[in-house]
C-alpha positions, 0 to 999 in steps of 0.5 A: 447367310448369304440371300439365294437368288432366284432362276435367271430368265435368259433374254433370247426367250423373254416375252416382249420388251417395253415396245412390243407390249403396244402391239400385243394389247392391240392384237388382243383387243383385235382377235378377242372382241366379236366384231374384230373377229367376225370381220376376219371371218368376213374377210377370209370367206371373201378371199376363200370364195374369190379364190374358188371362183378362179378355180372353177374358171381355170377348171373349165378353161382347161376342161374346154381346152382339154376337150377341144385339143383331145379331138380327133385329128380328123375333126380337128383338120375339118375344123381348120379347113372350114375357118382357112379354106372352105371351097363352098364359102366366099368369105373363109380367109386364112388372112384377112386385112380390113382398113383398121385390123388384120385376122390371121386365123391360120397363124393362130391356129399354128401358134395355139399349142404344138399339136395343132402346129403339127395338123397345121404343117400336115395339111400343107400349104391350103390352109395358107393359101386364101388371102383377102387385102385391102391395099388401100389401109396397109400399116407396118408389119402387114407386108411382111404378114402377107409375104410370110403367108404367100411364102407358107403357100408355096406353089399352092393355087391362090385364092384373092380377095384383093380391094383398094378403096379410101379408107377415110370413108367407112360407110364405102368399107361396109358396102365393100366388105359386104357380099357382092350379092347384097342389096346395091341400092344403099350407095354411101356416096348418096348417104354420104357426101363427103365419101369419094373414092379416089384412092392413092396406094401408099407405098407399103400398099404398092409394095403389097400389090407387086408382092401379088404380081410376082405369084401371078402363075399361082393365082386360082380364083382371083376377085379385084374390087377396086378405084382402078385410078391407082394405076394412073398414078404417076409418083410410082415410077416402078408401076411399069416394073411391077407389071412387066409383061414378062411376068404375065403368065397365068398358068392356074387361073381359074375365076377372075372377078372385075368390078369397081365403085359405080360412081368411079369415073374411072374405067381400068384401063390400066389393069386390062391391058395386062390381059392383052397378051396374057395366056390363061389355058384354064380360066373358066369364070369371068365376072365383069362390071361392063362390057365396054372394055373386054376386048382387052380381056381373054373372053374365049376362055371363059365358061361363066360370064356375068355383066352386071351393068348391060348397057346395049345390043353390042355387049350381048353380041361381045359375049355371044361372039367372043365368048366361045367356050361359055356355058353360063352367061348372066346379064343385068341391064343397066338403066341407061340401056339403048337397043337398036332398032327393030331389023328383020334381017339382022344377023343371028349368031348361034351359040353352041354351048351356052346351057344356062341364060339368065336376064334380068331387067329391072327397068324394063321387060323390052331389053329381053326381047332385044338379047334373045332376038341376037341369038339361037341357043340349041344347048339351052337348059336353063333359062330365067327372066325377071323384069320390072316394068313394062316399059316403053310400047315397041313395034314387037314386045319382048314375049314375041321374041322369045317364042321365036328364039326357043323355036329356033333353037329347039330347045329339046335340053330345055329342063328349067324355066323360070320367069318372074315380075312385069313379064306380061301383059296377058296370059296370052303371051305367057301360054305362048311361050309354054306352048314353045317349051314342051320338054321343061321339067321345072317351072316357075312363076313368080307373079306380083299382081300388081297391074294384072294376073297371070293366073286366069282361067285359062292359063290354068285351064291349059295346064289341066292334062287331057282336059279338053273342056275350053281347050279350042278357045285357049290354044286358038290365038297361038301360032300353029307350030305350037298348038297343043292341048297339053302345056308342059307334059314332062312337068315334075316341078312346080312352083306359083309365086304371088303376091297382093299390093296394097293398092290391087282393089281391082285384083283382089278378086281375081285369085286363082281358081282354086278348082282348076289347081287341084284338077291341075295337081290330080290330072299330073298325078293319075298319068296312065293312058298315052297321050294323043297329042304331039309336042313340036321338036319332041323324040319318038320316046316323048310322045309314047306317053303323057311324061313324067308325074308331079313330083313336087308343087309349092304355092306362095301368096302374099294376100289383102285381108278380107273375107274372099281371100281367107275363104279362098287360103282355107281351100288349100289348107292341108289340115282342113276337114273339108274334102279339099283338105282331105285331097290334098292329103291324098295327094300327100300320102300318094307321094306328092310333095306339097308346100303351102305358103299363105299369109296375109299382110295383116299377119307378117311383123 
C-alpha cells in the first residue's frame, strides 16, 4: 500500500525562514522581559506627554488668536491707531528705521490675517503716514520699504522723525533715539572719545533724503535732528537737484523741529536757506536749537517757539519781533549767555499775543531780568521762571524787572504763576512780585532751601486773607502802586515745593510756620464778607468780593531728619489725633483737596 503523505504547508503562509528566526528571538526577548517592557512604556509616555504639551500650546496659541481676531472692529482700529499713529505720543511709528534694524509695524498688521488686511485698508492712508528715519545707516531694501509707505500714505499729511548721525558710534544712537525732553547732561562725546559726529549719507541714504523732498507739500509735523555737514558734502552733485526751489512748497506744515548735536561745529546752513523763499501759510510750532540763524526761517508764522540754546539779548528781540503770531514762547540760556548793558532808555517792544512765557536759567537768575526788561506782555496768561544760582551781582536784579514788566503789562489774563530755584535772595523780592500779580488763580513755588527760605514769616503772613496782625510792617517795603494787605485773593490753587540739602544745618530751623499755613488754608476757605481792599488793574467785578475759594493746596518737602522736622511733618499729617489732624480733615470734608507729601532723606531708597 503506498504511504499517505500528510497536508502540504504552502510557503506564502510559512512562518519565517532560516534568516527571520534571529530577528523573532530578539523581539521576544525585547517584548517578554520587564525592563524591555518598562523602558517601552517609558519611551511612549515620554512622546505621549511631549505630544500633549504641543497640543495645549497650539491650543492656547489659537484660543489667543482667536481672542485677539474675534474683537470687535472698533477695538481693533483703536488698537492699530495707537501702535501707527497716536496723535498724543511722540514716538508711535508705523516705520521706524534705527542704525542696525527696521520695525514696520503697520506692514505687520496688514500681513497678519485678511481681516486685519481689510481694517488696515479701511482705515485709509494715517496708519502709513508717521515715519521715522535714520539716513545715516540705510541698508538694501529700506528705500523701497520707505517708498512703499510714502506711496500707502498718499496725500495724507506727514508725519517725521528724520535723523542722520555716525553710526560707528552707538553711545550717540542712544542719546538720539532718546526723547528730546530726557536729561542732556550725559554728552557721549565726553564718555566716549572716539565718538564723532561727522556724517556722510550713503548714496541710498541720499536717495531716501530726496524721496522726503518730493512729499514736502504733505509734510505736517516734521522734527530734523541732525550733523547738517551732510549738505556740504560735495561727491553728490544732484544735492542742487534734490532741493530744487521749485519744489519748496509746504503747503500743510504744521510743526518743524531743528536741532543738531552740541558738539557739531556745524550750523545748517544749508538746509535753512531752503526756507528762504519758502511759503508756510499754516506752520504753527517752531522749535529751534539757536536763534543765531533764523533769519532764514518763516518766524512769523509761527505760534510756538522754543530756543534751547539762548545766547544773548538779540535772540529774544528776534523772537519777540519777528515772531509776530507766536503764543507760546520758551527760552533756556545757554551758559555762555551775554546781556547788554543796563539802559534806562532802551526800546521796549510789545507783543500782543504771547500767552504763555516760559525762562529757565539754569546758570543764573540775572538773564531773566534781562528778557523781561525787552518786552510788555498784555496777553500773558501763564508765566514760569526757573533758576539756579544767583549769579553775578548787577547794578538792577532780575526780580526788579519783572514787577516792572507784569506793571506794565497789566496782566488782567495773568492765571498761572510758576516760580522755581535761586530766584531770590529774600522774601522781599518774592511778595513784590505777588503783590504785582493779583488776578492769578494758580501758584507755585518750588524752594530748594539751600542758601535761604522763601517760606518766612512774613511771607506766609501775607497770604493769610483779612489778617491785618503785622500786615503794615509786611507791605511797607513794597512800591506803592502795588500795596495791598491781601496776595493773591483769586487764588484756587496751591502748591509749596521744598527741599533740605544735606548741608543746610543754618536752614534746618527755619521751616514753615505750620500756624500761619493752616490760618492761610482756613482764611481762603471761609471767603464771606467783601473785601475792603483793592487790587491795581483789577474790574469792577473783582473787587465786589475776596474771590474765588481754595480749591486745592499740595505741600511737598524733602526734610533732614531730626527731632524738629519730625514734630513739625506730624502737624500736617492728615490722619493725626491731634486737633491739626482733625483741621485738616475738616477742610477735607469741606471740599478742600489736600496732598501731603513729606518724607525725610533717611527714608527715601
Amino acid at each position: 500500500m503506498a504511504q499517505r503523505s500528510g497536508p502540504q504547508i504552502s510557503p506564502k503562509i510559512s512562518l519565517c525562514n532560516e534568516l527571520e528566526k534571529p530577528s523573532v528571538k530578539t523581539l521576544a526577548r525585547l517584548f517578554f522581559t520587564n525592563n524591555g517592557i518598562d523602558h517601552h512604556d517609558t519611551k511612549n509616555d515620554g512622546k505621549s506627554l511631549t505630544t500633549r504639551s504641543k497640543r495645549r500650546r497650539i491650543h492656547q496659541a489659537a484660543s489667543q488668536s482667536f481672542l485677539a481676531r474675534n474683537l470687535p472692529v472698533e477695538i481693533l482700529m483703536f488698537i492699530f491707531t495707537y501702535c501707527c499713529c497716536d496723535p498724543e505720543s511722540n514716538d508711535t511709528f508705523g516705520l521706524e528705521i534705527f542704525h542696525d534694524r527696521y520695525d514696520a509695524t503697520t506692514l505687520a498688521l496688514s500681513h497678519t490675517c485678511a481681516l486685519w488686511r481689510n481694517i488696515v485698508k479701511s482705515m485709509g492712508s494715517k496708519l502709513w503716514s508717521r515715519l521715522s528715519l535714520n539716513l545715516a545707516c540705510v541698508r538694501n531694501g529700506w528705500v523701497e520699504l520707505a517708498m512703499y509707505y510714502l506711496r500707502r500714505a498718499d496725500d495724507h499729511p506727514l508725519t517725521l522723525r528724520v535723523v542722520a548721525y555716525n553710526c560707528d558710534a552707538p553711545d550717540v544712537e542712544h542719546r538720539y533715539l532718546s526723547s528730546e525732553h530726557d536729561d542732556q547732561d550725559n554728552d557721549p562725546a565726553e564718555s566716549n572719545p572716539d565718538a564723532h559726529y561727522a556724517t556722510r549719507l550713503s548714496p541710498d541714504g541720499w536717495t531716501m533724503l530726496g524721496l522726503l523732498m518730493t512729499e514736502l507739500n504733505n509734510w505736517f509735523e516734521v522734527h530734523f535732528d541732525m550733523e547738517w555737514d551732510i549738505f556740504n558734502d560735495e561727491r553728490f552733485g544732484d544735492r542742487d537737484q534734490v532741493l530744487s526751489p521749485w519744489r519748496l512748497h509746504f503747503g500743510n506744515l504744521r510743526s518743524l523741529s531743528l536741532s543738531w548735536p552740541d558738539t557739531s561745529p556745524f550750523v545748517p546752513t544749508h538746509f535753512f536757506q531752503l526756507f528762504e523763499e519758502i511759503r508756510t501759510p499754516k506752520l504753527q510750532s517752531l522749535i529751534l536749537k539757536d536763534t543765531s540763524i533764523v533769519e532764514d526761517l518763516p518766524l512769523c508764522k509761527a505760534t510756538e517757539v522754543i530756543v534751547p540754546r539762548f545766547f544773548s539779548d538779540d535772540d529774544a528781540l528776534i523772537v519777540f519781533n519777528e515772531c509776530l503770531l507766536a503764543k507760546q514762547v520758551s527760552f533756556i540760556v545757554a551758559e555762555d549767555y551775554s546781556h547788554s548793558p543796563w539802559d534806562e532808555f532802551k526800546k521796549i517792544v510789545t507783543h500782543e499775543r504771547i500767552e504763555e512765557l516760559t525762562i529757565e536759567a539754569p546758570f543764573g537768575a540775572d538773564a531773566i531780568g534781562y528778557i523781561v526788561s525787552l518786552v510788555t506782555l498784555p496777553a500773558l496768561a501763564s508765566l514760569r521762571l526757573s533758576a539756579t544760582g544767583i549769579g553775578q551781582a548787577q547794578p538792577r536784579t532780575w526780580w526788579q524787572s519783572l514787577p516792572e514788566m507784569l506793571m506794565r503789562s497789566r496782566c488782567t489774563a495773568l492765571r498761572e504763576l510758576d516760580l522755581s530755584g535761586d530766584l531770590f535772595t529774600s522774601d522781599g523780592g518774592l511778595l513784590e512780585v505777588l503783590a504785582s500779580t493779583p488776578c492769578v488763580t494758580h501758584f507755585s513755588l518750588d524752594a530748594r532751601l539751600r542758601y535761604y527760605t522763601y517760606f518766612t514769616r512774613r511771607f506766609l503772613q501775607a497770604l493769610v486773607l483779612d489778617d491785618d496782625n503785622g500786615k503794615d510792617e509786611t507791605f511797607k517795603t513794597l512800591p506803592s502802586e502795588t500795596k495791598t494787605r491781601n496776595l493773591l485773593p483769586r487764588l484756587q490753587v496751591c502748591r509749596f515745593v521744598f527741599k533740605q540739602g544735606a548741608m543746610s544745618r543754618f536752614v534746618r530751623l527755619s521751616l514753615p510756620d505750620p500756624e500761619l499755613i493752616l490760618r492761610m488754608l482756613k482764611s481762603r476757605r471761609s471767603i464771606s464778607s467783601p473785601s475792603p481792599f483793592s487790587f491795581p488793574f483789577s474790574s469792577s467785578s473783582d473787587q465786589d468780593g475776596r474771590g474765588n475759594e481754595l480749591e486745592k493746596f499740595e505741600m511737598s518737602a524733602r526734610l533732614c531728619p531730626g527731632p524738629d522736622a519730625r514734630r513739625w511733618a506730624e502737624t500736617f499729617s492728615v490722619s493725626s489725633p491731634s486737633m491739626n489732624g482733625s483741621f485738616l480733615r475738616a477742610l477735607e470734608s469741606d471740599g478742600l483737596g489736600l496732598r501731603m507729601d513729606i518724607r525725610f532723606w533717611d527714608e527715601i531708597a
